[in-house]
Steps between C-alpha positions, in 0.01 A plus 500: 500500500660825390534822721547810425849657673539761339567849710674791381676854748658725259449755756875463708819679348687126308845645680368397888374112445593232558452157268194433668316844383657520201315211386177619581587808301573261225190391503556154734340447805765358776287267703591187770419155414206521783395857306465268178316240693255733629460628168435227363213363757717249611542417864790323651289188559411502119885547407571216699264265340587585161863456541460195736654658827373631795348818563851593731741412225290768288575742801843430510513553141367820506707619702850416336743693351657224293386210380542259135348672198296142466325535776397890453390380170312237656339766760392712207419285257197371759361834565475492097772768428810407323834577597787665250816616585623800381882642514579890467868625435564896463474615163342185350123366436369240749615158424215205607722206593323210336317213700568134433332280666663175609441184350425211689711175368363187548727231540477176305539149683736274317 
């Protein structure tokens, strides 16, 4: 289920931001995992069943500040959003980094 994130400030001087509020003057919104959630209509207990955890792993989650890019896609992709990663240098157009996804092998029995 899509949501709409889009806010926009071009009301504060670009020279006294930081990264945070310079993306919202970009036109992103910079929201928490639990923000998204909520968003979304999700609850914790919801989270949990869809990713087949319990409802305190989702709060732990939340509340990280680094975890595997797997299992934020994961996290997303339940709340129906998908995730794409996007890399800035100065001077230069954003690059997205491409996803592959990883193949599972199965292994013949001689």
């Amino acid at each position: 289920m899509p949501c709409g994130f889009h806010t926009q400030d071009t009301s504060m001087s670009k020279k006294n931001i930081d990264s945070g509020q310079q993306a919202l003057i970009n036109g992103l919104s910079v929201l928490t995992l639990k923000d998204i959630r909520k968003r979304s209509g999700q609850t914790q207990e919801t989270m949990a069943l869809a990713l087949g955890v319990g409802q305190d792993t989702i709060s732990r989650l939340e509340k990280r500040n680094d975890m595997l890019l797997s299992t934020l896609r994961h996290y997303v992709e339940s709340i129906g959003g998908k995730l794409t990663l996007v890399v800035t240098f100065p001077g230069q157009s954003p690059v997205q980094i491409a996803h592959h996804e990883a193949k599972k092998s199965k292994t013949s029995q001689v």
